[in-house]
N, C-alpha and C positions, 0 to 999 in steps of 0.2 A: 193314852199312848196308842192304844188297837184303832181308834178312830181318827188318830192323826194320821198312821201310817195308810189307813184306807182313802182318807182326806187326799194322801200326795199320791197315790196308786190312780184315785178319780181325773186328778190334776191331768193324769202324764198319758190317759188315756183320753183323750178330747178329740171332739171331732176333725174330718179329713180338712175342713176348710182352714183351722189352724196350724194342720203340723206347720205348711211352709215357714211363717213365721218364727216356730218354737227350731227350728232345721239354721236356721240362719244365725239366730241368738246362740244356739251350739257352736255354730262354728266359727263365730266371731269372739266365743270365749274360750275354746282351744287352740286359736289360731297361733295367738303369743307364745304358748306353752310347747306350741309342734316345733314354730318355729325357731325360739331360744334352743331347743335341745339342736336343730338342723344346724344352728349356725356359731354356736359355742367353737370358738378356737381351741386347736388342738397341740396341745404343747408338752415337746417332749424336754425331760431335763438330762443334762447328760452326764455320765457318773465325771465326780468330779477330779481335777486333776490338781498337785502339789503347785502347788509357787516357785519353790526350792525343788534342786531336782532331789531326788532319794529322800527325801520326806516321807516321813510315816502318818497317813492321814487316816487310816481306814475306821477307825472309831466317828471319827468327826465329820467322815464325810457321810454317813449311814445318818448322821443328827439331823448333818446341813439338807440333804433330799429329801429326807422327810419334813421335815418345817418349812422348807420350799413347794414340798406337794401340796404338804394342806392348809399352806395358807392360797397358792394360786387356785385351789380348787374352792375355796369361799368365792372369790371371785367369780366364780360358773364357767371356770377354765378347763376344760378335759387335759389331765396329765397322765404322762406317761414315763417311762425310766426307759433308757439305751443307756448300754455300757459300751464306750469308746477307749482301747488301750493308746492310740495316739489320741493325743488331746490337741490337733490342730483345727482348727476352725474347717479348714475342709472335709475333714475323717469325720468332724460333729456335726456339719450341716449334709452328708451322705448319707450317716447311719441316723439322721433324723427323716430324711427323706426314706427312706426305707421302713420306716415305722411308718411313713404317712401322716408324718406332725407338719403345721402348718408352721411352729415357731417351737425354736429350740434354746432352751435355755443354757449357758456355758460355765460352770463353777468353776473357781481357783479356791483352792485354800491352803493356810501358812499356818502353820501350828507352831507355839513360840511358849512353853512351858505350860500356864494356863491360863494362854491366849490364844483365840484363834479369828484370825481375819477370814473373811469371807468376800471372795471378788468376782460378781457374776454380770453376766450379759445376755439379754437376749437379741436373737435373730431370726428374720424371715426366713426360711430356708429356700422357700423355691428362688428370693434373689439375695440372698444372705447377707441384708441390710439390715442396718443396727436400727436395733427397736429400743432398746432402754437399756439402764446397767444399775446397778447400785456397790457399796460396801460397805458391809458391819463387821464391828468387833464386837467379842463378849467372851465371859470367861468357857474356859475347855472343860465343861460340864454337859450336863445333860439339859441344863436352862439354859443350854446355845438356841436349843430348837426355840424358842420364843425370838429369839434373835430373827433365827432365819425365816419366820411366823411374818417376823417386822418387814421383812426385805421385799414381801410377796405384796405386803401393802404399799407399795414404791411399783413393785414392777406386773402385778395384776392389771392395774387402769391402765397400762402403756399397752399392754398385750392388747385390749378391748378394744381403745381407741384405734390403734394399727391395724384391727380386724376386721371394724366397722370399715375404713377406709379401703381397705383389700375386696370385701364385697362391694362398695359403691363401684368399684372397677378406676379409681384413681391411684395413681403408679404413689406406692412408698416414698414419705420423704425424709432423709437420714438428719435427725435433729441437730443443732449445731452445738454439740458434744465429741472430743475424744474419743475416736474413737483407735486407733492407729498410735503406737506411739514406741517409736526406736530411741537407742543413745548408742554412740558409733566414737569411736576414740578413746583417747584414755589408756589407762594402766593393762594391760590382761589381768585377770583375776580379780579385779576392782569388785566389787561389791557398790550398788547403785540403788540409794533409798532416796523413795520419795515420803515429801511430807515430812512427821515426824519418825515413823518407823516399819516403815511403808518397803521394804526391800523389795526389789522386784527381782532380782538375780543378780548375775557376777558376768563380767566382759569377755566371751570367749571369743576367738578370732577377732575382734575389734566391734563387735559391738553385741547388744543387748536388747533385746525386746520385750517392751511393760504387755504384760496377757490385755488388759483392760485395763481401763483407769477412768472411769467414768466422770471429768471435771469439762465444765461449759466452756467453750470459747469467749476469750476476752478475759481469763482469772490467770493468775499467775500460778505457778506451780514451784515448789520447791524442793531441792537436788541436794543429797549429799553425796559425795563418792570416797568412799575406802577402802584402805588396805593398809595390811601388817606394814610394819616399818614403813609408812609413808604417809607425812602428814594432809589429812583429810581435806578436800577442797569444797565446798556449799555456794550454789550458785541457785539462780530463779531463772526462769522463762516464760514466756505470756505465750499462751495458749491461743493459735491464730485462725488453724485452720483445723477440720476432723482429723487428718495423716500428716504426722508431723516425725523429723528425725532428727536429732538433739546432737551437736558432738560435746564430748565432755573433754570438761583441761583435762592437761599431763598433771601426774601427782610429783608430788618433791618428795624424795626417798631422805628419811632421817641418816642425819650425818653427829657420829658421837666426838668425832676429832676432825680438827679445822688448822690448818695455821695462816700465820699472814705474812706480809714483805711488809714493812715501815721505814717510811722519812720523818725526819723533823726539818720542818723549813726555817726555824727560826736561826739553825744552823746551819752552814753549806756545804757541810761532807758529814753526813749521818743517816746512817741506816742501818736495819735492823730485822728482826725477826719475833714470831709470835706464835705461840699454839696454846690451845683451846680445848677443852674434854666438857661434854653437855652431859653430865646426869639424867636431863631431862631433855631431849630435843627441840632447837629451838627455843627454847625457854630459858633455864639456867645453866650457866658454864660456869669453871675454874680455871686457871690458865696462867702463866709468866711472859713476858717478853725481855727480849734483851735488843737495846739499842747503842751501836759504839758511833763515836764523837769524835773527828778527826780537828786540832783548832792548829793550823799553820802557820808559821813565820814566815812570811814572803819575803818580806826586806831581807834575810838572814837567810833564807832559804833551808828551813829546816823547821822541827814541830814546837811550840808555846808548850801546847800539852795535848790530850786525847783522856776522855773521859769514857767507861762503859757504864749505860744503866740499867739495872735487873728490877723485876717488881712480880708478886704475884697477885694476883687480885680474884675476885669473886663477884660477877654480878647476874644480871638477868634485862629481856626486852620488854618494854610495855606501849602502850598506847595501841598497836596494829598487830592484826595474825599474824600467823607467823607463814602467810604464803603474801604476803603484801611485798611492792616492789621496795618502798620506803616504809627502814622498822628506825626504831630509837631503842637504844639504851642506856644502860647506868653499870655502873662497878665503884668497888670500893677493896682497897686494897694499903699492901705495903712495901718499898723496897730500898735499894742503896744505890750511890753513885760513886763508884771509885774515879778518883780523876790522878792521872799519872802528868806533873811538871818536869819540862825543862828547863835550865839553866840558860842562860841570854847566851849562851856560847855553844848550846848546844851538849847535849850531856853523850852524847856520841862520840865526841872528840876528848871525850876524857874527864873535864873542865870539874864535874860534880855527878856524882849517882843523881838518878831520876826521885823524886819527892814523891810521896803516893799520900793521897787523903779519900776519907771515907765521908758521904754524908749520907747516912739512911734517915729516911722518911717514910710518912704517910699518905694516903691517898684518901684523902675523906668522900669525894665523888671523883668519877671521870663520867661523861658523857659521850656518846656515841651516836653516829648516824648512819646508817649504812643503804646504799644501794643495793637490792636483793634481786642478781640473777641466775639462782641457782647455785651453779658453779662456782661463779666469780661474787663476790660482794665487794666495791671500792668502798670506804669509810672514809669519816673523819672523825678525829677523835679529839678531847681536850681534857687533860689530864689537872687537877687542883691538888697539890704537890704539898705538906708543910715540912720543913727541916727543921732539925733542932742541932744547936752550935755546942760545941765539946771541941779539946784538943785537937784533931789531925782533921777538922772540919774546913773544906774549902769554899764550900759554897756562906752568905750570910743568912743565920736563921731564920725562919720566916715562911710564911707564904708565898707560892711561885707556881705559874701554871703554865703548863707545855705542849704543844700541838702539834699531831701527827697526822699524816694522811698516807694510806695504804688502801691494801686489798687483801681481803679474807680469800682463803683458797679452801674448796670445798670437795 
């Protein structure tokens, strides 16, 4: 060992005519090393901000920075932490410029029992052009930080590559990803989830802005929008351009009671009325209508007879949502038709008291159709009627079906 180490002592002191060479081999072997430390990007992350406003994040967000720090620092990225109390991309690309970071990283996070989504972005700061983004979920543990481990490996090679390109002295080019993304319309207070559970906030003044969303151009994106008592609307949009602004439908407010106005054509003076009570909005009702029957003597000028029919029924819509313009349904029910005769002479003049019979029935189906706008719904309906024959029965037993056409009032 004493003779090795005098061996390399021999080596390193060699004559003047070789330093130059051994001077050159030096510094062609520290040269990479000087210069990786010189040119390492400097990337500040910025304390992160809730999804939801008044969220309580502050355990989660101490997981998600660190798993961010030290996975972007495997990469040979110099990190650093800023605490920004506004969380708008200007106040984070200032107090990143202030620190002197070349690229600032921008956390959202959504805490949802134990879950927590994670929605980050980087940017350039000197031109606060989007460099990359990602999003993970994992559970609201301490094994988040693996999570956020994961994200750094997504958005470390972006940072590089952007860095590389910043020193060649070629201007940034903003990838063709989302970067920008408004929803404008709609209910106030709406609530606006993307994806499957994706919330990005609630409609104040008329609209809403997604923090990030990192999805490519040319994919489709998927919209739910809600709110208490108003049935829910799910729409898509393709994804066209980086800065995009969405408007969202109006929501249809649930309605528990309905009534309607009704004709029967197959008679020529009959009309009537109808109401409705939804347990379920939209979905399943219970309900009666009453429809009266005028049937006149013209020859004689005066009434044959006049029938009233009541019915209660029970049904529900299927086939289409229930915000579709054209729904279908079904009921099943039961009720009676009193029908009040005349005498050929007219029982007003004296001649004979009025005759009165009963036919109650069943409704095994009715079917329905209805035009859905809002407000108004026109229908048409077709009622499959059976009577059954007894004593004061005027109509013959049997099978008989009836058609109405009206309008739901909402």
């Amino acid at each position: 060992m004493v003779r090795r180490i005098v061996n390399l002592g021999r080596n390193f002191s060699t004559p003047a005519r070789r330093c130059p060479r051994i001077v050159v081999v030096f510094a062609f072997a520290f040269f990479p090393i000087a210069t990786a430390g010189a040119q390492a990007p400097h990337l500040a992350i910025a304390s992160p901000t809730p999804l939801i406003v008044a969220e309580d994040i502050g355990r989660h967000a101490a997981i998600t920075v660190r798993g961010l720090s030290e996975g972007m620092e495997v990469h040979g990225v110099d990190v650093s932490q800023i605490d920004v109390d506004d969380g708008t991309l200007d106040a984070v690309l200032n107090a990143a410029a202030v620190a002197g970071a070349d690229y600032v990283l921008r956390p959202f996070l959504d805490v949802r029992g134990r879950r927590v989504t994670v929605v980050a972005g980087v940017y350039e700061v000197a031109t606060g052009a989007f460099v990359s983004g990602s999003i993970r979920q994992g559970r609201a543990d301490i094994t988040f930080v693996e999570n956020a481990r994961e994200m750094s490996e997504e958005l470390g090679p972006s940072v590089l590559r952007a860095h590389e390109v910043r020193l060649a002295g070629d201007p940034p080019g903003l990838p063709d990803t989302l970067v920008s993304l408004e929803f404008t319309g709609g209910e106030e207070g709406a609530r606006v989830v993307l994806g499957d559970d994706f919330e990005i906030g609630s409609i104040a003044a008329g609209r809403v802005r997604a923090p990030f969303f990192p999805v490519p151009v040319g994919t489709a994106v998927d919209v739910r929008v809600e709110k208490e008592d108003h049935y829910p609307e799910r729409f898509e949009f393709e994804v066209d351009r980086s800065e995009m602004s969405v408007e969202l439908p109006r929501l249809r407010p649930h309605r528990r009671w309905e009534w309607s106005a009704r004709y029967r054509p197959q008679r020529i003076f009959a009309g009537g009325a109808g109401l409705r009570y939804f347990p379920e909005p939209g979905e399943l009702f219970v309900g009666g209508n009453a429809v009266f029957s005028l049937f006149p003597d013209f020859r004689n000028r005066t009434l044959s007879f006049y029938s009233i029919d009541f019915d209660l029924r029970a049904g529900t819509y299927f086939f289409r949502p229930v915000t579709s313009t054209i729904r279908m349904g079904a009921s099943l029910g039961a009720g009676s038709q009193f029908t009040m005769i005349a005498t050929p002479g007219g029982w007003r003049d004296g001649d004979l008291p009025p005759q009165l019979f009963v036919d109650p029935f069943v409704m095994p189906v009715s079917l329905f159709v209805e035009a859905n706008f809002n407000r108004l719904a026109p229908f048409i309906e077709l009622d499959m009627q059976y009577g059954f024959g007894h004593a004061i029965a005027f109509l013959e037993p049997g099978l008989r079906a009836n058609l109405t056409l009206g309008v739901f009032f909402r």
